[in-house]
C-alpha positions, 0 to 999 in steps of 0.5 A: 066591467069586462066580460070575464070579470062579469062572469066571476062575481056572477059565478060567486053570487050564484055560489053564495045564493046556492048556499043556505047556509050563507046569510046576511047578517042582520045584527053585527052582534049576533057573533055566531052568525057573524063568524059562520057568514063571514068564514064562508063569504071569505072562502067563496072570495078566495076560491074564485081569486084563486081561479081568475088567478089562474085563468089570467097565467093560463092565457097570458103567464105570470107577467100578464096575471100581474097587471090583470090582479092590479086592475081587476081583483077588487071586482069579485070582493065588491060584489060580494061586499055589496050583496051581504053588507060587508066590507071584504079586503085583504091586509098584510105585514108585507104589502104590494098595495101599500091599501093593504097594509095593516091597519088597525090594533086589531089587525096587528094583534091577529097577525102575531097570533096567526104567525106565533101558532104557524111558528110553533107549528101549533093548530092555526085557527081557521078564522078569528073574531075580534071587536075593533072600536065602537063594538064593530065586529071584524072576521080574520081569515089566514091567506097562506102560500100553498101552491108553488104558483104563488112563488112566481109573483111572491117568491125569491126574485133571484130564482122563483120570478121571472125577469118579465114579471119582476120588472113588471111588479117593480113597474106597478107596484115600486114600493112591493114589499110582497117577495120572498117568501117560501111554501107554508107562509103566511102571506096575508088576511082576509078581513071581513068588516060590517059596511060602514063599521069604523076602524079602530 
């Protein structure tokens, strides 16, 4: 594992020991504590994604953080996923790994809920807990485009990316169906599962 990857799942451990109000679920159904564990690991993954993000822009531009994402981003979540005894992925409608897609009933079900609320401009829920198949618990986490960074890998290619980006991603990922979008859309999920839990 390279240095820097090293130093970020290191840093997200340090966070989650720090924090006393993050513990391993003991019992998958123990809801509470399965949705208060699950919210914060989900936010801990996310700020440290988002800052090797932007530490791979920084020294190399968009098209260099495109090939380090494809290689390196599964490094942070695994280790958290290890620690708790958790599965953390991210899933989406509109996948640049086609891994990421979603999968079950459950998954499609949250999406439509997250996308009707932020199309009505109603209240979006921070996180939502369902149960998938055989009792497993799954948490739901919206990843949204917030930042115009996102945009030069997500946004119009006509006019937010790059041309070296853009021939990047179509290198890497030719079936990307993760383009187009526009500040304040929702671009994914973060699902957190119990290690060995089957989908639905």
């Amino acid at each position: 594992m390279p240095k820097y990857t090293r130093y970020y799942a290191w840093l997200l451990l340090v966070a989650i020991s720090c924090n006393n109000q993050v513990e391993p679920v003991k019992q998958e159904k123990d809801l509470q504590q399965f949705t208060e564990t699950a919210a914060q690991l989900s936010g801990i993954a996310q700020q440290a994604l988002l800052k090797e993000v932007s530490a791979a822009i920084q020294k190399g531009g968009t098209e260099y953080a495109v090939e380090f994402c494809s290689q390196k981003a599964l490094a942070l979540t695994d280790s958290v996923s290890k620690a708790h005894d958790l599965v953390i992925t991210r899933i989406t409608n509109k996948p640049r790994n086609a891994a990421n897609v979603l999968k079950t009933a459950m998954d499609s079900a949250v999406w439509q809920r997250f996308e009707q609320a932020m199309a009505k401009k109603d209240s979006i829920p921070p996180g939502i807990t369902g149960t998938e198949a055989k009792g497993a618990l799954a948490y739901y986490k919206p990843i949204v485009i917030g930042m115009p960074t996102c945009l030069k890998c997500h946004g119009d290619p006509d006019k937010d990316i790059e041309a070296g980006t853009l021939k990047k991603l179509k290198e890497i990922y030719p079936d990307d169906k993760a383009l187009n979008y526009t500040a304040g859309m929702l671009r994914g999920l973060w699902k957190i599962t119990a290690a060995g839990a089957e989908p639905e």
